[in-house]
N, C-alpha and C positions, 0 to 999 in steps of 0.2 A: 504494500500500500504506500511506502515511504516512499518506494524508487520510482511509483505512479505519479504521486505529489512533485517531486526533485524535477520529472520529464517535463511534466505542465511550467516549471517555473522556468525550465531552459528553455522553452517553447516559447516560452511568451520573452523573454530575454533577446533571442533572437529575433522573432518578430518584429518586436519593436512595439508592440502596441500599449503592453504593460507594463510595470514596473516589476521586479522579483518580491513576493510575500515570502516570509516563512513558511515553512510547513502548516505551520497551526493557522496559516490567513483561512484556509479551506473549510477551517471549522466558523471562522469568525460569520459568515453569512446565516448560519441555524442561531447563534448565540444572538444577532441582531432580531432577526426574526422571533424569537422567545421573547424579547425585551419589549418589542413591537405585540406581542400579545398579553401582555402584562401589565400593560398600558391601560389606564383607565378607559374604555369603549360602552357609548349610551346607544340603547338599543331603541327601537321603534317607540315604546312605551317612555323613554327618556331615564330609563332605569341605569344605574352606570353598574357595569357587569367587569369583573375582572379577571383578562386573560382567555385562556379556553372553557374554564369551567362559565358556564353564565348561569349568575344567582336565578331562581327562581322569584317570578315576577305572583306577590301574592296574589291580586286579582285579574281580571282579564274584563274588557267589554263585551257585555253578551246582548247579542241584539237581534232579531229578528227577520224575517227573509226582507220587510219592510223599513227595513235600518230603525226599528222603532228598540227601547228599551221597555220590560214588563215588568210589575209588581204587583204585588197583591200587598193592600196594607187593610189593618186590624183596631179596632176600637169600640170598646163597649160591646153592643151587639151591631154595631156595623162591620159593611167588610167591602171595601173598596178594591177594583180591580184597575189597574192604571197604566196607561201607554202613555211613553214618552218620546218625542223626537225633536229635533232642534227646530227651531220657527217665530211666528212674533209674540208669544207669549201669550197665545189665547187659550181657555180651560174651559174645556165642555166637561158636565156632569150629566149624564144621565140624557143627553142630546138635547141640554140647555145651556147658554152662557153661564159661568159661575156668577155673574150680578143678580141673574135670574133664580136659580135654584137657590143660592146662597144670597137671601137678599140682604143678611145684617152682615155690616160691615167686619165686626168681629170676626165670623166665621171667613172672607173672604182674606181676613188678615192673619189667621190658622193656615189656611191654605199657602197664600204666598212667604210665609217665613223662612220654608227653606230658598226659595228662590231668593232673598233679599240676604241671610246668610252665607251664601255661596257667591253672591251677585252674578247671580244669574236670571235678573229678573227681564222679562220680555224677551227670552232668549230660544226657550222652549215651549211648543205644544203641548198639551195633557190632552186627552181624553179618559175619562172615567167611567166607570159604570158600578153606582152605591148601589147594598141592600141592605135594608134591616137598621134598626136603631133611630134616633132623632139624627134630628140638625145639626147637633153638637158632636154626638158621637159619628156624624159623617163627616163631618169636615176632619177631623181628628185622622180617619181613615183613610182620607185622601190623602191629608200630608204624611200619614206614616208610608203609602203607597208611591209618593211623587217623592221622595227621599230615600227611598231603595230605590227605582227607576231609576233615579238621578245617579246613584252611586255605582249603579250596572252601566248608566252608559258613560261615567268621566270615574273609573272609579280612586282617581289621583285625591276626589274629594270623601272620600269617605270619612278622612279623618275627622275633617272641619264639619261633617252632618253629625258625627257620633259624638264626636264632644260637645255639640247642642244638644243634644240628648236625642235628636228626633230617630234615627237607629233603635229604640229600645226593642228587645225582645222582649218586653211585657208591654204587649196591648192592652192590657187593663181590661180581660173581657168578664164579665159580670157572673159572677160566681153560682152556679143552681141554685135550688131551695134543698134541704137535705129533711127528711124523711123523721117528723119528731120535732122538730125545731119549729122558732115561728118564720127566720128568713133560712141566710144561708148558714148561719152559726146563729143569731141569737137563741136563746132559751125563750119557751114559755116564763110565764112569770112564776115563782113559786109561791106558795103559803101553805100552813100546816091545816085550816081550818075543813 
């Protein structure tokens, strides 16, 4: 292998076009090459990945043949099913403007919180489709449904929706009655008489 390496250097000596390396130059090109992949490299998602090995990317966009992102969100005894895709910020419920279905203002300011946390307001479409529950517990459900959505299709934000808290995995849904009791835990009233 040595006397392979020696010929190439008097090859190129005579030539004329290179200059003589040592032995060891032959290795130096794999050595750059490794330093070159070692090299801090951001991947599609802006993830910085190190080398050959690339970190695994915790979440991924998951999004429909429609480019839309899906969620189902939970509240009380509603349950809100919800399509997201980027647009001018309009939210149908139920195949109504949100002014409409949602006519107190409260509730339409449930609704847009994650979008104003994220600033992402007028930025995305919603459509929705509630069942079950009041007013309160719908709007509740839509914004736990438009904040998975949202996190499915940018999910760079998940963080900044879970530390608002709107992420919960406790929908807060309304406990049975249980069998003996007057609700879902109180007691009858006692007395000895």
């Amino acid at each position: 292998m040595s006397d392979n390496r020696q010929s190439l250097a008097d090859l190129a000596q005579l030539t004329g076009a290179a200059q003589a390396a040592p032995p060891a130059a032959a290795d130096a090109p794999v050595e750059a090459a490794s330093e070159e992949a070692e090299a801090p490299i951001s991947n599609e998602h802006g993830v910085a990945t190190q080398g050959p090995q690339i970190q695994a990317i915790l979440r991924e966009q998951q999004l429909d043949k429609q480019g839309r992102a899906y969620a189902t969100g939970r509240r009380k005894d509603a349950v809100a099913r919800v399509w997201l895709k980027p647009g001018t910020g309009k939210i149908i419920v139920n195949g109504r403007d949100q002014t409409v279905y949602f006519a107190r203002p409260t509730l339409r300011l449930i609704i847009n919180q994650v979008f104003d946390i994220t600033e992402r307001r007028d930025q995305y479409d919603v459509v929705a489709t509630v069942k079950g529950g009041g007013l309160s517990g719908q709007a509740g459900a839509v914004r736990h449904g438009i904040s998975t959505a949202l996190t499915r299709y940018e999910p760079t934000l998940r963080t900044t929706v879970k530390r608002a808290g709107f992420l919960t995995r406790d929908p807060r849904v309304v406990e049975r009655k249980k069998y003996g009791r007057a609700k879902a835990r109180r007691s009858f009233q006692f007395s000895k008489r």
